[in-house]
The first five atom37 places (N, CA, C, CB, O) and aatype in JSON, in Angstrom:
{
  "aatype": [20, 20, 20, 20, 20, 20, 20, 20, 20, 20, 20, 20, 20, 20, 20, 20, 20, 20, 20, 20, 20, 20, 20, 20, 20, 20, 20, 20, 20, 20, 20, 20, 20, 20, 20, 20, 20, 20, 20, 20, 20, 20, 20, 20, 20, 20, 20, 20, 20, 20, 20, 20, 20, 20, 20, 20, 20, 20, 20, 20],
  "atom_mask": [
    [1, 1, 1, 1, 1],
    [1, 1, 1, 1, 1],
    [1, 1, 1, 1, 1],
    [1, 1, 1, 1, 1],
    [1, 1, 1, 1, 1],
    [1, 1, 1, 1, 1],
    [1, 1, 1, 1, 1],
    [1, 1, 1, 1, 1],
    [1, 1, 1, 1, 1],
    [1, 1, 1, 1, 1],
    [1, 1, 1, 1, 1],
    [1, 1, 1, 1, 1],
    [1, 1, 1, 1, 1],
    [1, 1, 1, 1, 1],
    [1, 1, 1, 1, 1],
    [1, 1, 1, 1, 1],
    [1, 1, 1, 1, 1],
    [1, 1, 1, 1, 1],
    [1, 1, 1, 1, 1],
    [1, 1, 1, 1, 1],
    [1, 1, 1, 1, 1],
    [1, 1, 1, 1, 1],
    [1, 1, 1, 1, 1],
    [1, 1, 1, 1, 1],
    [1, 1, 1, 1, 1],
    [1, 1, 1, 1, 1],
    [1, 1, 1, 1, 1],
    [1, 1, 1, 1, 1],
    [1, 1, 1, 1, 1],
    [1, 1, 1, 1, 1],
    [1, 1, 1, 1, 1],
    [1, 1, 1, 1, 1],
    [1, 1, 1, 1, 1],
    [1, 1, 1, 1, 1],
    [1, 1, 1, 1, 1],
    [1, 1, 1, 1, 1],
    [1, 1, 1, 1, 1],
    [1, 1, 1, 1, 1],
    [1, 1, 1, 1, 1],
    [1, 1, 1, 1, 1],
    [1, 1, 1, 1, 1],
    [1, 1, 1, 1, 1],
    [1, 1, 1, 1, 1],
    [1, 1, 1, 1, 1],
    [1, 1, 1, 1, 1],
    [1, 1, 1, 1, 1],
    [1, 1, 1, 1, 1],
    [1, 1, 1, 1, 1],
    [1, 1, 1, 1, 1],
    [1, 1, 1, 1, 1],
    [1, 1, 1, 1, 1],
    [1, 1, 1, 1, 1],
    [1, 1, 1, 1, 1],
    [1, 1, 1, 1, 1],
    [1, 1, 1, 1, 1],
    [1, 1, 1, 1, 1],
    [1, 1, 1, 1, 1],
    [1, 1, 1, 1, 1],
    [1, 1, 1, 1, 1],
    [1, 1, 1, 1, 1]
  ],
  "atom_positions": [
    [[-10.36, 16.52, -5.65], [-9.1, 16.25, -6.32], [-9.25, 16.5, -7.81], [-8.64, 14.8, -6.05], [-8.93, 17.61, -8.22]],
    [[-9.6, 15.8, -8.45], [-9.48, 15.5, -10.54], [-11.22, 15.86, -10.27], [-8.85, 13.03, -11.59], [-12.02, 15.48, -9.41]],
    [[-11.32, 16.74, -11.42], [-12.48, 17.29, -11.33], [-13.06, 16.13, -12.76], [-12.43, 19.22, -11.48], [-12.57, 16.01, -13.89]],
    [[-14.09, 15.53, -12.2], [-14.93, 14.3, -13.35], [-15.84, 14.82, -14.03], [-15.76, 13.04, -12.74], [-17.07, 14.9, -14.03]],
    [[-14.77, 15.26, -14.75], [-15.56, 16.55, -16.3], [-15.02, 15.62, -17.28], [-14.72, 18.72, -16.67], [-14.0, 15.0, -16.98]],
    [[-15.71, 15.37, -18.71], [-15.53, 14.7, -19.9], [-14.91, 16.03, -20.55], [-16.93, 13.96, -20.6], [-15.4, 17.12, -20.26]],
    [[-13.83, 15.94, -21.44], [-13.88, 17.37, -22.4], [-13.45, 16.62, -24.08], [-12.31, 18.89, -21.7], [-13.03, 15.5, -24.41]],
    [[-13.71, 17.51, -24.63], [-12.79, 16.75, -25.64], [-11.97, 18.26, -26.57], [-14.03, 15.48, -26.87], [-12.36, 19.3, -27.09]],
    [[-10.55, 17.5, -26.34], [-9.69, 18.43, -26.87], [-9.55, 18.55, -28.09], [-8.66, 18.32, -26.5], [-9.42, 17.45, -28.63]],
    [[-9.51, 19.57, -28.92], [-9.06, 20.16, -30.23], [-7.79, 18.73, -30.92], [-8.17, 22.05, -29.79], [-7.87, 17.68, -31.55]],
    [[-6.74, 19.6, -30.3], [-5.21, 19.22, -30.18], [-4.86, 18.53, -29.17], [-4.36, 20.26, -30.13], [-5.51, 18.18, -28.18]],
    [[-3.84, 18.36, -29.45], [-2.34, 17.98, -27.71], [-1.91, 19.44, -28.57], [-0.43, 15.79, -27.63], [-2.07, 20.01, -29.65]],
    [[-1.04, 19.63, -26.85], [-0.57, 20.52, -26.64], [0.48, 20.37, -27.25], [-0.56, 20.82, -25.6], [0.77, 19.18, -27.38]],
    [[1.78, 21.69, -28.05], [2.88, 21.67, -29.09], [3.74, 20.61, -28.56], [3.68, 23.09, -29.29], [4.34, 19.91, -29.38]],
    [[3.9, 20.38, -27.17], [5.13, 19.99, -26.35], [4.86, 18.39, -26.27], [5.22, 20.81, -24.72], [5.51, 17.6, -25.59]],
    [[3.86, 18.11, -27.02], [3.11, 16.93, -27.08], [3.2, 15.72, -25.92], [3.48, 16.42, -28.33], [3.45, 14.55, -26.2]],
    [[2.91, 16.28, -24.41], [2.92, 15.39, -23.12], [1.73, 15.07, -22.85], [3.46, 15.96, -21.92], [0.96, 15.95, -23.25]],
    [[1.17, 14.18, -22.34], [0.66, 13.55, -22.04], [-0.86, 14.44, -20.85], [1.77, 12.63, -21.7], [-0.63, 15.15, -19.87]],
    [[-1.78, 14.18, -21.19], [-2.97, 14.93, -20.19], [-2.61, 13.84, -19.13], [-4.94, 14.98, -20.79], [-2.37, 12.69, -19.51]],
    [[-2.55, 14.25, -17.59], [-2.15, 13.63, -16.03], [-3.27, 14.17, -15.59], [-0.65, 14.1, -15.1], [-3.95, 13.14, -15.55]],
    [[-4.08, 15.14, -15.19], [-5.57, 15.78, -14.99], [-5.7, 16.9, -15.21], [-6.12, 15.75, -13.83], [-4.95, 17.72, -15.73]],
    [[-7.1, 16.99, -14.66], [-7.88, 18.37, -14.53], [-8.21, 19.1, -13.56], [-8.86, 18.35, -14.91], [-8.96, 18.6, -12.72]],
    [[-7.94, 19.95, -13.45], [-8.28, 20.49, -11.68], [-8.92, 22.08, -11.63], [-6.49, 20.59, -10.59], [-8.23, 22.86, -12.29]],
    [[-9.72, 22.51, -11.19], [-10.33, 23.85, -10.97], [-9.48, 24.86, -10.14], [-11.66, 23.67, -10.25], [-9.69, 26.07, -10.05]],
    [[-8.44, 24.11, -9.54], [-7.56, 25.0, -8.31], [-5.97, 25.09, -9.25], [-7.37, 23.83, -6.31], [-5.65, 24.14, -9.96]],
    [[-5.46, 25.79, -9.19], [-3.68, 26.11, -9.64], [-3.2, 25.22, -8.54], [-2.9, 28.02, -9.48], [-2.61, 24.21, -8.92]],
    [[-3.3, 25.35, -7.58], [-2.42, 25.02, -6.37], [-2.78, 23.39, -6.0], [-2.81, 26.15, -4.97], [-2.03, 22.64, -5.38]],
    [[-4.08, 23.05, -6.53], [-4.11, 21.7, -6.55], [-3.49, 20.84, -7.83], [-5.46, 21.42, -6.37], [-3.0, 19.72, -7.72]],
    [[-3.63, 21.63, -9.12], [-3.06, 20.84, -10.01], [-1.02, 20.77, -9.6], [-3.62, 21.63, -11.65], [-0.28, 19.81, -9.8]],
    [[-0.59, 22.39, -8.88], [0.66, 22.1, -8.92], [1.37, 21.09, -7.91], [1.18, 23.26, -8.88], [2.49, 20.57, -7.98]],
    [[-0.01, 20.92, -6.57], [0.42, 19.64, -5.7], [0.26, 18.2, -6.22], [-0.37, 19.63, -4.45], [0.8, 17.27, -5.64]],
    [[-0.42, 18.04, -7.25], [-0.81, 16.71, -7.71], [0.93, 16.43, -8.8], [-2.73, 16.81, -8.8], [1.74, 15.52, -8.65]],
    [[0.97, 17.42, -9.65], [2.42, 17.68, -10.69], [3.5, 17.44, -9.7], [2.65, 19.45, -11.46], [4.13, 16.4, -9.88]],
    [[3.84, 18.18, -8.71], [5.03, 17.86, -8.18], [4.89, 16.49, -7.45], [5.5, 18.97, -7.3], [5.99, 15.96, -7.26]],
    [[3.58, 15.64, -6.89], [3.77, 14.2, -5.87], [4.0, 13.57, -7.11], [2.34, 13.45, -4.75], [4.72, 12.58, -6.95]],
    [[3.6, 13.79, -8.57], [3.88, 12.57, -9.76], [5.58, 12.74, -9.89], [2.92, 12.94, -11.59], [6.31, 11.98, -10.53]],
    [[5.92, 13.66, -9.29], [7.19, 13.53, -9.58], [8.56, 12.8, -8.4], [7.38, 14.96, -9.93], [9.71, 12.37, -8.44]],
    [[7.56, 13.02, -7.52], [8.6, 12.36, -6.2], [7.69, 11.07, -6.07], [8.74, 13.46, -4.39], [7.9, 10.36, -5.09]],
    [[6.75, 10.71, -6.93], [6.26, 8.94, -6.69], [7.06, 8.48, -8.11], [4.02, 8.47, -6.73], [6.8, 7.29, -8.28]],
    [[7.85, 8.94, -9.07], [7.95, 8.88, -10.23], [7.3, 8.16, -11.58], [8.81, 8.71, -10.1], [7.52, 7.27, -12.4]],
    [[6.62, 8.87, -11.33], [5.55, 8.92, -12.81], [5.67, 9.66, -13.61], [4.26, 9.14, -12.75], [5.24, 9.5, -14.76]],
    [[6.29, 10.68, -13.19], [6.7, 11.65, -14.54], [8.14, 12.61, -14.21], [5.2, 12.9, -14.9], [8.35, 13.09, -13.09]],
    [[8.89, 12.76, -15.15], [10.15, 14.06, -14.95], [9.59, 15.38, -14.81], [11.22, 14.24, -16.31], [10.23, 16.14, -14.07]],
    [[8.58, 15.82, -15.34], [8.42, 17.15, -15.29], [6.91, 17.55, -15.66], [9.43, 17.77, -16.19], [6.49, 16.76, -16.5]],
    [[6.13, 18.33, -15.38], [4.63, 18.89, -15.12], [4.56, 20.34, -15.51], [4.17, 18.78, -13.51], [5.12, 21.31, -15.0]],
    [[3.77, 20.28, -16.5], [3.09, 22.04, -16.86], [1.79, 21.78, -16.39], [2.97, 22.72, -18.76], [1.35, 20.63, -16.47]],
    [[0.72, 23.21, -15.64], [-0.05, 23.28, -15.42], [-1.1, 24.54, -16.07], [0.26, 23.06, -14.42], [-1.29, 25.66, -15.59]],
    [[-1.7, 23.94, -17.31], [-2.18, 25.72, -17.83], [-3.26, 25.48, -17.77], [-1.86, 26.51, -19.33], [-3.8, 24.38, -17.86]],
    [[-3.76, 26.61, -17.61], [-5.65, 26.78, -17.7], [-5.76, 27.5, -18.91], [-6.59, 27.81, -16.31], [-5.14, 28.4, -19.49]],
    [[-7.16, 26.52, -19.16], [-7.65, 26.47, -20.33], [-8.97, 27.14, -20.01], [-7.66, 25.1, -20.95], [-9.89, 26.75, -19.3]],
    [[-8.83, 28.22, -20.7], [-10.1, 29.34, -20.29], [-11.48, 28.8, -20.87], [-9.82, 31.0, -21.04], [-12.57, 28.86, -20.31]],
    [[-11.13, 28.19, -22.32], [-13.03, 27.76, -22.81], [-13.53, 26.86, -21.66], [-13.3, 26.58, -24.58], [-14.71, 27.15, -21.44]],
    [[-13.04, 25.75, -20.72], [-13.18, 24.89, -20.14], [-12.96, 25.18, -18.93], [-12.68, 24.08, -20.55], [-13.27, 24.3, -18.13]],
    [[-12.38, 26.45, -18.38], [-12.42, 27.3, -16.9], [-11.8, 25.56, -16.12], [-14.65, 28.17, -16.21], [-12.48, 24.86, -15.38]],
    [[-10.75, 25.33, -16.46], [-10.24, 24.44, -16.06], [-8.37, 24.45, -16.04], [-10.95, 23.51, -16.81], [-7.81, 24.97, -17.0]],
    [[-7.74, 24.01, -15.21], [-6.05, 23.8, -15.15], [-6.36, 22.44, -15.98], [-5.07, 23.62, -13.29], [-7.42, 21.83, -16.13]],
    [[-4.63, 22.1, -16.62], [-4.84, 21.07, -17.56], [-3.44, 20.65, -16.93], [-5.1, 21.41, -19.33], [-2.54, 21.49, -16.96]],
    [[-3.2, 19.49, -16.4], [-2.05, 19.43, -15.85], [-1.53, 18.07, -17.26], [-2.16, 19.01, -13.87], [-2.19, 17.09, -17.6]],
    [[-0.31, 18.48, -17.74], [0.32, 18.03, -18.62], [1.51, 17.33, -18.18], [0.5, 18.92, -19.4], [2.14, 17.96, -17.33]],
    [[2.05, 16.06, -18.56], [3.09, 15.58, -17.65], [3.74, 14.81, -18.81], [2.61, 14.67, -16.23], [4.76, 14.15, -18.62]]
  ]
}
């Protein structure tokens, strides 16, 4: 599931939301983004990979 990697970020991202996890798969970070949204924990989920860290950054 959440890959138990420490990182430490530069920044937040411009859109300034909140880090929700980390995931090595696209398709796992976009299944984890859309269940936070039908358990409601969050309105809306970006999922970008972050190439220095070969990691998805799921933002919520």
């Amino acid at each position: 599931m959440v890959a138990g990697v420490s990182l430490t970020i530069g920044a937040a991202p411009a859109h300034a939301e909140r880090l929700a996890g980390v995931f090595r798969d696209h398709s796992e970070c976009e299944r984890i983004g859309a269940y936070g949204i039908t358990q409601g924990w969050w309105d809306d989920y970006s999922c970008q990979w972050e190439g220095r860290y070969r990691y998805y950054f799921l933002y919520a």
